[in-house]
N, C-alpha and C positions, 0 to 999 in steps of 0.2 A: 524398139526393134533392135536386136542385136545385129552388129557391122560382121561380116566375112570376110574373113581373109581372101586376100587373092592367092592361086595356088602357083606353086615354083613350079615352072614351068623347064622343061630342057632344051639343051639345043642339039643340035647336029652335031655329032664328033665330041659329045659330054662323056665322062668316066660316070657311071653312074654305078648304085649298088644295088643287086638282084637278091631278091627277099627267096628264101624257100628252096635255093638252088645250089648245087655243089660247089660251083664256081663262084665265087661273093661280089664280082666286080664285072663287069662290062661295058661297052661301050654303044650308045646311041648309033645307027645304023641308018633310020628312018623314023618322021617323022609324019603320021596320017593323021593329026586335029583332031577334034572333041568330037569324038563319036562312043564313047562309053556313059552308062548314064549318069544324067546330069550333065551333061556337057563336061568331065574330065576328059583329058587327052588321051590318045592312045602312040605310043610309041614300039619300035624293034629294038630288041638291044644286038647284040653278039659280045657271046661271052669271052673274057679274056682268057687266053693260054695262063694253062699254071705258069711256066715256065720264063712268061712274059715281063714278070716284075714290077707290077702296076700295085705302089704303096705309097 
């Protein structure tokens, strides 16, 4: 039986990177647990200001 990784998981106030979206970078906001399927996490982000300088 092949092992699974565990998934990386965020935290609260992570820099994280927004796939498909203008803005490439933003920030962990909120944190609502494994409610997408399979038990992945679901997370808010809030995008960062271009102007913000987050590199």
């Amino acid at each position: 039986m092949p092992v699974k990784k565990a998934a990386k998981t965020f935290n609260l106030g992570d820099i994280v990177r927004i796939r498909n979206y203008g803005i490439k970078r933003g920030k962990v906001v909120e944190l609502r647990g494994p409610l997408a399927p399979g038990g992945r996490q679901v997370s808010r982000h809030r995008p960062a200001k271009a102007d913000a300088g987050l590199h």
